[in-house]
Each structure stands twice: as structure tokens, then as C-alpha cells.
N, C-alpha and C positions, 0 to 999 in steps of 0.2 A: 691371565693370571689374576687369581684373587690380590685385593688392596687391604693395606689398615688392617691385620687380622689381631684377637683380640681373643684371649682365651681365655673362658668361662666355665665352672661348672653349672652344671641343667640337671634337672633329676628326672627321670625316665618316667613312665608312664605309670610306675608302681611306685612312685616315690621312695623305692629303698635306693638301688644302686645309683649312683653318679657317672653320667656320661659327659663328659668332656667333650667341648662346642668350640667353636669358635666363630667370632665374627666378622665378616668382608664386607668393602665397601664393595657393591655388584655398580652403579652409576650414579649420574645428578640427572635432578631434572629440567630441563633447559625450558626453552618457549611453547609456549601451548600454541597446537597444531590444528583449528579448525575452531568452532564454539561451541562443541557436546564436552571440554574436558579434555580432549586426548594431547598429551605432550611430547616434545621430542626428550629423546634418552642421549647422556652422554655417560656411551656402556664402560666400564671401569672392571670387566670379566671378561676371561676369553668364553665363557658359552654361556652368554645373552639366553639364548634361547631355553635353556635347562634353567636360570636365576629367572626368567620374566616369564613363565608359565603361568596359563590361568590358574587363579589362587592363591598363588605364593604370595604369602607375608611377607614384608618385608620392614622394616625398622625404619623411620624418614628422622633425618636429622638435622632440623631446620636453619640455615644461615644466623649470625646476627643480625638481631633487628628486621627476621624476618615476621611478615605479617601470619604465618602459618600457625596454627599449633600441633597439627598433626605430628602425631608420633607414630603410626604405621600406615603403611599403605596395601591395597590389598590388590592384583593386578586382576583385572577384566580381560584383556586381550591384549598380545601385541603385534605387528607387523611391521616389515620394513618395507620404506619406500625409499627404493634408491639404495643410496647407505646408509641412509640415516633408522635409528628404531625409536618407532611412535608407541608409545605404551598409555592404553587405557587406563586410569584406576577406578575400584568401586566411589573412592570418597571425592574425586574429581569429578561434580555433578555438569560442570560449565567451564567457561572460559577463564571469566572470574577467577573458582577456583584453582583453576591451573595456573593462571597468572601468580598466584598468591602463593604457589608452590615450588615456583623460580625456585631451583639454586639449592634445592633438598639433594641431602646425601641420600641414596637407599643401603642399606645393610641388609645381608642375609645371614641367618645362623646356619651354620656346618656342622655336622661330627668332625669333631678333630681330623679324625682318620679317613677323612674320604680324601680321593683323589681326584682331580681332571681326568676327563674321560680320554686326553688327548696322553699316553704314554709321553710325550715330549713336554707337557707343558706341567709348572707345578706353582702352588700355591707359597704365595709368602716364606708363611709361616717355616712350614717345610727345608727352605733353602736357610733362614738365617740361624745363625749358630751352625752351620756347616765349618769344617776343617777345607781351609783353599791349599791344595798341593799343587807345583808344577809339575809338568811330564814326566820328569825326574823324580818324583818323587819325595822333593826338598819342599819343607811347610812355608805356603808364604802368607800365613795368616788365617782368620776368621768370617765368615761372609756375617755381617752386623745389619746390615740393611740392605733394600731394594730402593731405586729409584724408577719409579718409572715415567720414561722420556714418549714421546709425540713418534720418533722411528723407533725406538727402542728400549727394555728395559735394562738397567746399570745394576750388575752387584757389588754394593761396597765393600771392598776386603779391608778390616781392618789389623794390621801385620803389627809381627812382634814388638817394633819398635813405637807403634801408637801411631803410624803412618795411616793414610785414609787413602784405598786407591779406586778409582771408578774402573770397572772391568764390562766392558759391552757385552749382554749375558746374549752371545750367539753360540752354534755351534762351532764357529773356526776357534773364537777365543776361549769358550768353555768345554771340550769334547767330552767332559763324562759327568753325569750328574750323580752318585750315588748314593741314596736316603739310607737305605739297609747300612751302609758303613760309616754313616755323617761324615761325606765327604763328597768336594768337588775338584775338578783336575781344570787348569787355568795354562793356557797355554802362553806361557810369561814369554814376553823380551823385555830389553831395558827398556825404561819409560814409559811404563803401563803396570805392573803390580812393582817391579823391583826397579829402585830409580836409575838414571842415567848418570853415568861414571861424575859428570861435572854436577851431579847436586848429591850425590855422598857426603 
């Protein structure tokens, strides 16, 4: 799942029409992996491969107080060794510079309207401001945010009352994702979207 997304008009190649962008964080960049440059990725997109293709631009957005100034990076190659993904850049000449690179966000720009290749998987943006129903039918709020967790990502429902509830976005607790109708179906018990009889 795309992170941080971030909605922008871009003007097409003819500069009349506006197309509608947006931006994800796709990873960070961690420890530099050898002394030509190449760094480990800490990927932040379910498809790495399709965001770290040779040439894609990308957006770097350097920590505080980071010694970097780079503002894009341009990918050369990448490969996984293991589980980890080692990503080349063109502006990453050396060590040094990957050193120096610690801790960079990367961003990519989207069309709004694209989707994961994966039918099951969806982008940020996509889910929040969704309408949360349970199986029944009954509203039990708004999806306001994503968290994403180390096992898993959280949809936060925020309910009519201004309640905040974490929903584990699986398919047992979440079985229907609908975009066409702005809605999601939450398979509620007490103590998980709608509270437990003793905190009413």
C-alpha cells in the first residue's frame, strides 16, 4: 500500500488540461551497501519493483539536519538480496554519498486514478473518507486514516460520536472493500469499532 499520499494538480504534456497526481511515500533510505553507492531500501509500497524501476524519479526528502541536499533521486538498478532491496542511484557516486543519504524519504508521483496491480490491495488515499458499515448494514463511521503497523496495516474509523477506533485492515475483519460505492463493510463485535457494554 501506498504511504503519505498527497494530492496535487500537474499539467499534462500540452499544458492545457489538469491531471490530478498524487504523491506516496514508495521507502527510506537506510545504510549504504558496499562503496560504488548502492543502499539498502526500507520499501514503504507493496510493489517495490514497479516504484524502483530503472529511471524512475523519484522525490528525496531529506531528514533534519540531514547533510544531503538532494531533492530527487534517479534509480540505476535495483535487486534483492535476501529480503532486503539494494537500490542503485544515478546521484549516489560512492559511499560517502550514500552515507550522506541516510534516512531520505523517496516519493513517487501517481495519477490519482491508478490502482495496485494487486485487485486486493489499495492505495491510501483511495480508502480514507470511505463510509464504515457493519454486515448489517448499520453506519459505524468514516475511515479518517491508515496506520501502518510492522504486521499489519490499521484503518482508523472515526464514528459518529468522535470515537477513534483501530480496525486490523484484514480480510476476516474488513470483507468487502467497495471504491465504486465509498464504502467499506467492518465486521464489528463489541470492543473493536463499537464499544464494550462497560465503557458506554
Amino acid at each position: 500500500m501506498g504511504r503519505h499520499p498527497r494530492v496535487t494538480p500537474h499539467p499534462d504534456i500540452y499544458g492545457e488540461d489538469r491531471v490530478e497526481t498524487i504523491e506516496v511515500v514508495v521507502g527510506r533510505i537506510g545504510k549504504p551497501h558496499g562503496v560504488r553507492g548502492e543502499v539498502t531500501l526500507d520499501v514503504r509500497t507493496d510493489e517495490p519493483d514497479r516504484r524502483f524501476a530503472p529511471g524512475a524519479v523519484l522525490r528525496a526528502e531529506a531528514p533534519r539536519g540531514s547533510a544531503s541536499s538532494l531533492t530527487a533521486l534517479t534509480v540505476a538498478r535495483a535487486r534483492w538480496h535476501q529480503t532486503t532491496l539494494l537500490v542503485t542511484f544515478e546521484e549516489l557516486a560512492d559511499r560517502n554519498a550514500a552515507e550522506a543519504a541516510r534516512g531520505i524519504l523517496l516519493h513517487a508521483t501517481i495519477p490519482a486514478d491508478e490502482t495496485p496491480e494487486d485487485p486486493d490491495e489499495f492505495y491510501d488515499h483511495q480508502l480514507v473518507g470511505l463510509a464504515a458499515y457493519d454486515v448489517e448494514g448499520v453506519l459505524l463511521g468514516e475511515v479518517s486514516a491508515l496506520v501502518h503497523g510492522g504486521a499489519q496495516d490499521l484503518l482508523v474509523i472515526r464514528t459518529p460520536e468522535r470515537r477513534e477506533a483501530l480496525v486490523p485492515f484484514v480480510k476476516a475483519l474488513v470483507p468487502e472493500v467497495d471504491l465504486a460505492a465509498g464504502r467499506v463493510v467492518v465486521a464489528d463485535r463489541p470492543g473493536l469499532v463499537t464499544p464494550l457494554p462497560e465503557d458506554e
